[in-house]
C-alpha positions as CSV (number, residue, x, y, z in Angstrom):
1,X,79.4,104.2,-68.0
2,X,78.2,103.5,-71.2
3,X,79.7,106.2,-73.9
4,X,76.5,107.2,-76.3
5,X,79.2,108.1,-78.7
6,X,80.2,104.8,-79.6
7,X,78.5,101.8,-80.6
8,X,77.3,98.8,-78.8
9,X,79.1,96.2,-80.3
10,X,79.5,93.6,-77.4
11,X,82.8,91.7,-78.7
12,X,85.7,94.2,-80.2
13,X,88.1,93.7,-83.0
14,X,91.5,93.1,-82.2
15,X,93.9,95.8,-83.4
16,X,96.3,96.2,-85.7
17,X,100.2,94.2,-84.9
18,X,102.2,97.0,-85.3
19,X,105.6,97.3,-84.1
20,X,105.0,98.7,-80.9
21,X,102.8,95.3,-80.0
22,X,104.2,91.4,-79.1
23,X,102.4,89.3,-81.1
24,X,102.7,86.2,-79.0
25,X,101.0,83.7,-81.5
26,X,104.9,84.3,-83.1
27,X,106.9,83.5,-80.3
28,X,108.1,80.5,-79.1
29,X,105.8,78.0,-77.1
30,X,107.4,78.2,-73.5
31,X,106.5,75.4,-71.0
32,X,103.3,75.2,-69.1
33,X,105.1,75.4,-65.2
34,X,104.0,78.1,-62.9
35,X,104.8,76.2,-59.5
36,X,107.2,79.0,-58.4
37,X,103.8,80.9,-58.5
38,X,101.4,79.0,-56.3
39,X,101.8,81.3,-53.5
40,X,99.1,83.6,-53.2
41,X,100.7,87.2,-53.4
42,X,99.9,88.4,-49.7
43,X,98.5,92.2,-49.9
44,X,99.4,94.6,-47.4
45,X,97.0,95.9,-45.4
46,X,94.4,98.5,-46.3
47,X,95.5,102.3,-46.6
48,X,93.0,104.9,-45.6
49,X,90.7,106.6,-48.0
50,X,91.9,107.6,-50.9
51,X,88.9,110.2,-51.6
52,X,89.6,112.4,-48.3
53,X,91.5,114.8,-49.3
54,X,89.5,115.7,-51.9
55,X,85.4,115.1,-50.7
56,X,84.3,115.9,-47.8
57,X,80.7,114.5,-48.2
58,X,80.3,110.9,-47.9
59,X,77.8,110.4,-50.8
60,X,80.3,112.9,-52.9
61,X,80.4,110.1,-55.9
62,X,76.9,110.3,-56.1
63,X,77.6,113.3,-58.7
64,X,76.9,113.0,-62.4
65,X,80.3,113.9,-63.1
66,X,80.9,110.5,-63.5
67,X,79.5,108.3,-66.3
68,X,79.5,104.6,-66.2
69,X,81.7,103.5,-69.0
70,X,82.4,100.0,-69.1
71,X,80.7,97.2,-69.0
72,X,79.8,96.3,-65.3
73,X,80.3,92.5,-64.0
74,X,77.1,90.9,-62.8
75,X,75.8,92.1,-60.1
76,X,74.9,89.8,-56.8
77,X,74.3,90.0,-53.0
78,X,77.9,90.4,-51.7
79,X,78.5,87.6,-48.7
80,X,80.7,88.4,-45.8
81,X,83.0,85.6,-47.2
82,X,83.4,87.7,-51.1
83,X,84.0,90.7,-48.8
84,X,87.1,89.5,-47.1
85,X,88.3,88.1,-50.2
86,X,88.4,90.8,-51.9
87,X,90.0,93.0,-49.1
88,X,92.6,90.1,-48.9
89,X,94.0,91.2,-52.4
90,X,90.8,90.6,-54.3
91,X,91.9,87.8,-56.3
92,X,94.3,86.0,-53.9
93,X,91.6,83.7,-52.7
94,X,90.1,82.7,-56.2
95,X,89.8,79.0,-57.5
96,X,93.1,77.2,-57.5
97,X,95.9,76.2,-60.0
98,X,94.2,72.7,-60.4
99,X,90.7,74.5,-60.5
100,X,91.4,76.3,-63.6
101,X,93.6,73.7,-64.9
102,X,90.3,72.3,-66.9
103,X,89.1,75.8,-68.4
104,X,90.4,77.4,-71.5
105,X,89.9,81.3,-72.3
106,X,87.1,82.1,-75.6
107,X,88.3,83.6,-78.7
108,X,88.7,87.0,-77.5
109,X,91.2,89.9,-78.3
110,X,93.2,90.7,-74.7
111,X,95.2,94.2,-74.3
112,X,97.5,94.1,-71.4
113,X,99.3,97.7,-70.3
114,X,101.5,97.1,-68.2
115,X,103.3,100.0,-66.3
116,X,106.9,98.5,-65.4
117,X,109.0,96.0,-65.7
118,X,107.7,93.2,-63.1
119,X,103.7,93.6,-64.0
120,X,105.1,92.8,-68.3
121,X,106.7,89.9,-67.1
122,X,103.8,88.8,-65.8
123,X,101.9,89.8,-68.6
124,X,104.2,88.3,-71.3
125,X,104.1,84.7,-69.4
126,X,100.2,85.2,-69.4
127,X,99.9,85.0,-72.8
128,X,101.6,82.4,-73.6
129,X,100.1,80.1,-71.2
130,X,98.5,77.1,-72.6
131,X,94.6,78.4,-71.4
132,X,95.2,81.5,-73.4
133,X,95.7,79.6,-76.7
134,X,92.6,80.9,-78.2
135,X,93.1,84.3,-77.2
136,X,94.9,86.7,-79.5
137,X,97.2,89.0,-76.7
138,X,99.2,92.0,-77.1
139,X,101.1,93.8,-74.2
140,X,102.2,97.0,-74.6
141,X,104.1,99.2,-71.8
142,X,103.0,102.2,-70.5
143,X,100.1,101.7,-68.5
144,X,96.6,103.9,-68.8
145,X,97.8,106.9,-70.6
146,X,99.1,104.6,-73.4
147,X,95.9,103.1,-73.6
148,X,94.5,106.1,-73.9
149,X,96.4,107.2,-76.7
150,X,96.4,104.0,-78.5
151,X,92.7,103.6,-78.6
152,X,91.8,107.5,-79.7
153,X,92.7,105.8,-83.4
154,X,91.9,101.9,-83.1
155,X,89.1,100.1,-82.1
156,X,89.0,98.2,-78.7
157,X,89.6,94.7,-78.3
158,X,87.2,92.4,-75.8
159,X,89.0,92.9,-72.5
160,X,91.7,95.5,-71.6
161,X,94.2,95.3,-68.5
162,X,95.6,98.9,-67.6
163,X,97.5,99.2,-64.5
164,X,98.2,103.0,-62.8
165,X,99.7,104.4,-60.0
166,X,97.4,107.2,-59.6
167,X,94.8,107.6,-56.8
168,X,91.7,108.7,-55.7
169,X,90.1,111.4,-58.2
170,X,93.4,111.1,-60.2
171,X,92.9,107.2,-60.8
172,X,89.1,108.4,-61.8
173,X,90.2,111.4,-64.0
174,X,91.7,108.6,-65.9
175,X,89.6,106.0,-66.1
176,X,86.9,108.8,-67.3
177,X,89.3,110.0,-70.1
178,X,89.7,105.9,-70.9
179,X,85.6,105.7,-71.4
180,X,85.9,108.4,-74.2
181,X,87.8,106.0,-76.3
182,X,86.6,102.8,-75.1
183,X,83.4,100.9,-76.6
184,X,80.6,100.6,-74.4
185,X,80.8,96.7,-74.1
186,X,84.5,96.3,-73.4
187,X,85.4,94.6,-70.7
188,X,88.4,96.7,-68.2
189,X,90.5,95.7,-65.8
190,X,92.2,98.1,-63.6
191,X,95.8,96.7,-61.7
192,X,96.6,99.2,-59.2
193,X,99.1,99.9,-56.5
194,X,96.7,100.6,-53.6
195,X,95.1,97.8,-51.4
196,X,91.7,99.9,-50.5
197,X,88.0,97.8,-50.1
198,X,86.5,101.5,-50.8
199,X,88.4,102.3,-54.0
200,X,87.0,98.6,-54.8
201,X,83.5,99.3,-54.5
202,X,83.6,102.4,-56.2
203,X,85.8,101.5,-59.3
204,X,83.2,98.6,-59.4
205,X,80.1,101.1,-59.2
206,X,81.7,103.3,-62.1
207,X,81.8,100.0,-64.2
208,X,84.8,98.6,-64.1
209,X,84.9,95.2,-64.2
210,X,87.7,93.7,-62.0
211,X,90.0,95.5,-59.6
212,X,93.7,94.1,-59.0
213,X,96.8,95.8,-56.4
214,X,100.1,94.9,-57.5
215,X,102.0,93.2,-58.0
216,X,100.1,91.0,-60.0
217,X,101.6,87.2,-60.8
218,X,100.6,85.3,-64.3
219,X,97.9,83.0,-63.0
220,X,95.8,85.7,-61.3
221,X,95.6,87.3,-64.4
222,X,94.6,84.1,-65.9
223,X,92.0,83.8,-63.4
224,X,90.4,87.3,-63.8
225,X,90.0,86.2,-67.6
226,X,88.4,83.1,-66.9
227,X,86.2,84.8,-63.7
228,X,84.9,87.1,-66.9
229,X,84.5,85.0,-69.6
230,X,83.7,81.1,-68.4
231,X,80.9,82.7,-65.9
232,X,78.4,79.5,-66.2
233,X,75.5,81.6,-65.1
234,X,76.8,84.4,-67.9
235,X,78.3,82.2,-70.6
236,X,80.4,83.5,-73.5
237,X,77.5,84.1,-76.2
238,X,79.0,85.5,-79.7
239,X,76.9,88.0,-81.9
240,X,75.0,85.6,-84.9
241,X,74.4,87.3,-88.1
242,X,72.3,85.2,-90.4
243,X,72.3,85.5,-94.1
244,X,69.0,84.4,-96.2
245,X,68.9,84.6,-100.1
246,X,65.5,86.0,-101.1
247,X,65.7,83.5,-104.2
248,X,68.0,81.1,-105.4
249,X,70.8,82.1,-106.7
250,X,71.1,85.6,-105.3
251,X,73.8,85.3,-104.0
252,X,73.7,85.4,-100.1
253,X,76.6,82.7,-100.1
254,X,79.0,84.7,-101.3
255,X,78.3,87.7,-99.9
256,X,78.3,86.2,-96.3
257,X,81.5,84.9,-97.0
258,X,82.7,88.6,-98.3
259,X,81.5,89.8,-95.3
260,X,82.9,87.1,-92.7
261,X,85.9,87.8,-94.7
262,X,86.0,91.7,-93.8
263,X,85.4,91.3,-90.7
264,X,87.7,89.5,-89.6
265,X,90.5,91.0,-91.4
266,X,89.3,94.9,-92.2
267,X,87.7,95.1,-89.0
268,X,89.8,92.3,-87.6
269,X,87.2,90.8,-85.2
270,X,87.4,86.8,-84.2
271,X,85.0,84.9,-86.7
272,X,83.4,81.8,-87.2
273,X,81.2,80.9,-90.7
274,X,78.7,78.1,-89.9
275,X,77.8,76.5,-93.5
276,X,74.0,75.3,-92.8
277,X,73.7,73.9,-96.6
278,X,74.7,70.4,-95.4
279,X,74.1,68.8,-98.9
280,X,75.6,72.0,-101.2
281,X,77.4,74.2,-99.3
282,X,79.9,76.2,-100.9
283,X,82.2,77.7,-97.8
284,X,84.6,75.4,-98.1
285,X,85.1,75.6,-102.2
286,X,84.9,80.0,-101.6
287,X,88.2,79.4,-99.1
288,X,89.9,76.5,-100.8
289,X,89.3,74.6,-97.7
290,X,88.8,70.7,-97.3
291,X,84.9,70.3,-96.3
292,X,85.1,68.4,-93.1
293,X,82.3,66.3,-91.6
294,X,81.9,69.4,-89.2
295,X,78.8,70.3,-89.4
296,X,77.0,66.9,-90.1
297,X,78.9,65.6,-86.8
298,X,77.7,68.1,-84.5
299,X,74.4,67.5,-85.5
300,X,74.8,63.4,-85.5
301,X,75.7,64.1,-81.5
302,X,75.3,67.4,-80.5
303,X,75.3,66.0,-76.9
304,X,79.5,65.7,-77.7
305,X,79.6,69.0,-78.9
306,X,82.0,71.2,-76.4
307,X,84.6,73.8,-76.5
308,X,87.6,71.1,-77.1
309,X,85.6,69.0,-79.5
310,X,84.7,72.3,-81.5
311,X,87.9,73.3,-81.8
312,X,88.8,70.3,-83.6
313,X,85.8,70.7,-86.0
314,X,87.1,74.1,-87.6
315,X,88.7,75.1,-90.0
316,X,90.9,77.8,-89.8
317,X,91.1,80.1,-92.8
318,X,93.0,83.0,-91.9
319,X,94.5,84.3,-88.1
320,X,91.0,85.2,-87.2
321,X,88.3,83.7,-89.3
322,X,87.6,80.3,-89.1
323,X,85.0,77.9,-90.5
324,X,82.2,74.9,-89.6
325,X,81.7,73.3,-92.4
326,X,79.3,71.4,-94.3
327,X,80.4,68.1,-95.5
328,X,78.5,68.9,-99.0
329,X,77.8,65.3,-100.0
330,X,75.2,63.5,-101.3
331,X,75.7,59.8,-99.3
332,X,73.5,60.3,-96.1
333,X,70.5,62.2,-95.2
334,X,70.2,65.0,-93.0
335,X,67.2,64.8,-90.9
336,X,68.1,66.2,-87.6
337,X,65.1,68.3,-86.4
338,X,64.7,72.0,-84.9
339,X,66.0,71.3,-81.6
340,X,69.5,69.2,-82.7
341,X,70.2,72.7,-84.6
342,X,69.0,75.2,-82.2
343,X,71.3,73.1,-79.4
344,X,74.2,73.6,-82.2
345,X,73.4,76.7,-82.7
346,X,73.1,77.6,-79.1
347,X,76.9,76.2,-78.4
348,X,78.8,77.4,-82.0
349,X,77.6,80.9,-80.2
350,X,80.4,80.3,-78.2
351,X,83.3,80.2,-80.1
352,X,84.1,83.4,-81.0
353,X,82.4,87.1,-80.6
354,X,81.0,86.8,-84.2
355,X,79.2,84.1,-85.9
356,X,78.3,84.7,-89.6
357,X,75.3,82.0,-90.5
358,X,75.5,80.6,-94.1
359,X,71.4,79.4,-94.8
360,X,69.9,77.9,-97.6
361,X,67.5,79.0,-99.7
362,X,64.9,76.6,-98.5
363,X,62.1,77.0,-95.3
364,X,62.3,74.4,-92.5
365,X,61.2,74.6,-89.1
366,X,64.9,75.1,-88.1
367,X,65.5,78.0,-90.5
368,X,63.2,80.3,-89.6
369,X,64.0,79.7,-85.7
370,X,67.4,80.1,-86.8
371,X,66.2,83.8,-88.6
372,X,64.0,84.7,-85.4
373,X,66.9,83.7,-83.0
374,X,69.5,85.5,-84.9
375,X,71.3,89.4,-83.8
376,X,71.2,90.2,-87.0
377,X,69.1,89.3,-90.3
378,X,70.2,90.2,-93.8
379,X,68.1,89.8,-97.0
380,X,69.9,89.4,-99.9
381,X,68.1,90.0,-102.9
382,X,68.3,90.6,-106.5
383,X,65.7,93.1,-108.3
384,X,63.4,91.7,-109.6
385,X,59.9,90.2,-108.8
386,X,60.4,87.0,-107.3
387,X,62.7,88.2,-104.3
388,X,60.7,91.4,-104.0
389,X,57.6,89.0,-103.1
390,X,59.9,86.7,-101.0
391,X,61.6,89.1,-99.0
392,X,58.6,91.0,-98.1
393,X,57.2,87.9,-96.7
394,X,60.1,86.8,-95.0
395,X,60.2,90.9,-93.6
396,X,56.7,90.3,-92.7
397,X,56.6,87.2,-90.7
398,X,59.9,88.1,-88.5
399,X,58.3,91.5,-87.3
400,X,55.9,89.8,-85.2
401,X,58.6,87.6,-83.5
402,X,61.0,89.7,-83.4
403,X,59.2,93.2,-82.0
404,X,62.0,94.8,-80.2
405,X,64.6,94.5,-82.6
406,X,65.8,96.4,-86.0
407,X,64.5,95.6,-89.6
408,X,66.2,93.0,-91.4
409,X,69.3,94.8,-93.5
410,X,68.3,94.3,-97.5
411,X,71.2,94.0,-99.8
412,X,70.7,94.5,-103.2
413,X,72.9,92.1,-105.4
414,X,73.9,92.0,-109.0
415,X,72.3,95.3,-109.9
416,X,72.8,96.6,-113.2
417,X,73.0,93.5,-115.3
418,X,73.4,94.3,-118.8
419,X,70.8,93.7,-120.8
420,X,68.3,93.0,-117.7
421,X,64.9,94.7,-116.6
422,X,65.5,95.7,-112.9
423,X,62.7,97.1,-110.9
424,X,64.3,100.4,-109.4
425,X,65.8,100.7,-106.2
426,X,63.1,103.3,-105.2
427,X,60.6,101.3,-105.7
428,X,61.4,98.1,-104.4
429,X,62.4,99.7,-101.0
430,X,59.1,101.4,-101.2
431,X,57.3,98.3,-101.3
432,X,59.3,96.6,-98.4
433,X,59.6,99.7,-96.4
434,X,63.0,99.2,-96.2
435,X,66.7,100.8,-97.2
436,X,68.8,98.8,-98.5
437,X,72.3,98.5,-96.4
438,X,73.8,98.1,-99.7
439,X,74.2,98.1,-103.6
440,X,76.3,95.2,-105.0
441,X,77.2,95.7,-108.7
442,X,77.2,92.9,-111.3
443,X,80.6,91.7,-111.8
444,X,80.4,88.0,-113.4
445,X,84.4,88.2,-114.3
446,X,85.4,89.3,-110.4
447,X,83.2,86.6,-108.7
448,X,84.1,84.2,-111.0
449,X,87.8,84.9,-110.8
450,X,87.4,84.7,-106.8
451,X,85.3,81.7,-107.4
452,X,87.7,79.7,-109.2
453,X,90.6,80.8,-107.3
454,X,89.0,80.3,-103.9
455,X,89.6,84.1,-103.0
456,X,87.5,87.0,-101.4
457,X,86.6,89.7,-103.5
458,X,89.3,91.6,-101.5
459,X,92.1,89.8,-102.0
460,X,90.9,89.6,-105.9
461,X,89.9,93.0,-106.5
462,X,90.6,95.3,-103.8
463,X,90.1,98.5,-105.1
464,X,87.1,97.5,-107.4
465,X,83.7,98.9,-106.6
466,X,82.4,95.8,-105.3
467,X,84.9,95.5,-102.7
468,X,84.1,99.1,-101.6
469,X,80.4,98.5,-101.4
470,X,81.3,95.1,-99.7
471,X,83.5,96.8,-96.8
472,X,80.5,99.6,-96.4
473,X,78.0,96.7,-96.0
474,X,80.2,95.3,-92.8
475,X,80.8,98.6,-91.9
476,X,77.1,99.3,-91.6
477,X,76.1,95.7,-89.4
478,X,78.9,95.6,-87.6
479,X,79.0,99.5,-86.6
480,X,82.8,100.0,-86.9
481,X,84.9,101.5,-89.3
482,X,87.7,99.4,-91.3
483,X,91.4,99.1,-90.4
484,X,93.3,102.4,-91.2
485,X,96.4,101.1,-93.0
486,X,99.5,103.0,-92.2
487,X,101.5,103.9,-95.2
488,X,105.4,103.3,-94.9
489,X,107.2,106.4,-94.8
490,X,109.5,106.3,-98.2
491,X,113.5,107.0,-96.5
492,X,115.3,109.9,-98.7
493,X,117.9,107.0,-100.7
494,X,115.2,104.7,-101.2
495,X,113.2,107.7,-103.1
496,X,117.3,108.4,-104.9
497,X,117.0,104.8,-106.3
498,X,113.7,104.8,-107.6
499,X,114.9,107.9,-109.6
């Protein structure tokens, strides 16, 4: 039921901690012991069906009333054996507790609404399981409708869990009024109270991705997340967005960190920078972070390189942005070939629903399979005459390879440089036929500041007009809209005492 209205951003931001939400990364580590939970919850048997009363015609859903609007689950030839699992309380007969014992959930944002007491217990002792420690969770009570409401004014996170009591075209009505505020790539899972293989098939036809009767217990949940997201034939693949400098010295470093840097905190998606300048990277320096061996390790034996070993290997910068780095040293020689990095590549994709790539300004067989491979490509340039000439070549040799997808974005850096020639904006769009997603002022005393302090531009100068163009340009690649931030309501004596 894809909504046209929104946009397809397949991985969604996780929302903002207010005081109605648990933040579970704050509470107390409980222990990992669910053996009072091993028995399967035993579902009653199926009730009659629930579209009766109100269709008389059998093919009655076939009506356009309906739009698909979430992201359906793979679809496969259903056994006799899947059937009568999933009549048997759908998820009761899923992997076992040692099964899953080995797996651990992506770097996702998970919304849990529960709708009483029992199913947020559940829900609470979820996310704090040890599997779900790379997952950001918040629960909040009240089931669909609150869902509904909260997401009419925030963005929606990777996977949702609403439960409802409703039924037949009620339990419909609300799943339809769900898909008005719910991205077109978000993942739902309904919990409901009724037990019926034909309110299965057809939540599962409208697009919904797993159905679940209550009451639900911790580790089916857990299951349903790792059924989703650790699919081997559908692996966890983040969205790459791959900055090139049109010249040296344009500046693509900084601005890909700017940008990694909003998104993950205006736009508060899960992050990951991958520094590709092995020898002179600059990520870790830009966040006051320790260059580790990161990136020079996983390319020494990328045949190591898994979930638990990448974990290890970044560095975490803020709650959601974290970073491979380059070592940035001088003492060995980097000489792994196209296929070491496309394998690296291919596996950092799976640590987190964005991955912002740092590249050099140089042109290796890796590189430009890195720029063809990539979601996204941006140009950043400066205006003048060398990076006009080099990004129109680079604009011309990726339309060939890259048919079926959007222009690179251009961003114009350092413009109006005192004392300068510039070629105008007009006319260097003219000549590579392309807009330019955004206009970065000159500011030498900002980026230095932020330079030298190991600062974004936003935590330096948020209200400056580089910040602003810097949170239009994520804006504009990543298709969302920042963050509102809710002003604290002044109380009458504290307004007395500033008087």
């Amino acid at each position: 039921m894809a909504n046209p209205a929104k946009h397809n951003d397949p991985f969604d931001s996780l929302d903002d901690l207010d005081d109605e939400f648990v933040d579970y990364k704050a509470k107390m580590a409980v222990e990992d012991d669910f053996a009072s939970l091993d028995n399967p919850y035993a579902a009653d048997a199926p009730a009659r069906d629930p579209f009766a009363d109100d269709f008389d015609e059998p093919d009655a859903f076939d009506a356009p009333a309906q739009r698909q609007a979430f992201t359906p689950p793979p679809q496969r030839e259903s056994t006799p054996r899947d059937l009568a699992q999933r009549d048997l309380g759908l998820h009761a007969a899923m992997a076992s507790h040692e099964d899953i014992g080995a797996i651990s959930i992506p770097r996702i944002a998970i919304h849990f609404f529960p709708d009483n007491e029992t199913s947020l217990a559940a829900c609470d002792t979820a996310a704090l399981d040890r599997r779900m420690s790379r997952a950001q969770c918040l629960v909040k009570r009240g089931g669909i409708m609150e869902a509904i409401e909260t997401y009419r004014h925030e963005p929606t996170p990777s996977l949702i869990f609403v439960e409802s009591k409703a039924h037949g075209r009620d339990l419909l009505d609300q799943l339809g009024q769900l898909a008005e505020v719910c991205d077109a790539n978000t993942k739902v899972v309904v919990v409901g109270a009724h037990n019926d293989i034909s309110l299965y098939r057809e939540l599962i036809r409208q697009g919904v991705s797993e159905y679940m009767v209550s009451p639900v217990q911790p580790m089916q949940l857990i299951k349903t997340i790792a059924g989703l997201f650790n699919d081997p034939e559908t692996p966890f693949v983040g969205r790459t967005i791959a900055f090139v400098g049109a010249r040296g010295g344009a500046g693509s470093s900084s601005i890909a960190h700017n940008f990694a840097y909003n998104l993950s905190e205006h736009m508060q998606s899960n992050t990951v920078i991958v520094d590709y300048d092995l020898p002179f990277g600059t990520a870790g320096l830009d966040f006051n972070q320790d260059p580790l061996q990161g990136m020079a390790d996983a390319l020494n034996e990328p045949d190591r390189l898994d979930s638990v070993l990448l974990d290890r290997m970044l560095t975490k910068c803020t709650e959601r942005l974290s970073l491979f780095s380059s070592p940035a040293a001088l003492d060995q020689d980097y000489t792994a070939d196209q296929e070491t990095y496309d394998e690296v590549t291919r596996k950092i994709r799976s640590a987190a629903p964005f991955i912002v790539m740092d590249l050099p300004h140089v042109w290796t067989p890796w590189l430009k399979s890195n720029l063809i491979a990539a979601d996204v490509v941006v140009i950043v340039a400066t205006p003048d005459l060398a990076s006009l000439r080099n990004a129109k070549n680079i604009i011309d040799l990726l339309k060939p390879y890259r048919p079926n997808d959007s222009a690179p974005k251009l961003v114009l850096n350092q413009m109006d440089m005192p004392g300068r020639p510039e070629i105008p904006v007009k006319d260097f769009t003219a000549a590579l036929g392309v807009e330019p997603a955004a206009l970065i002022p000159f500011d030498a005393k900002l980026f230095g500041q932020a330079s030298n302090n190991g600062q974004m531009i936003a935590e330096c100068g948020p209200t400056s007009k580089v910040a602003e163009s810097l949170v239009q340009l994520t804006s504009h690649i990543s298709g969302r809209n920042p963050e509102p931030k809710t002003k604290k309501s002044s109380s009458f004596l504290a307004n007395l005492f500033k008087k």
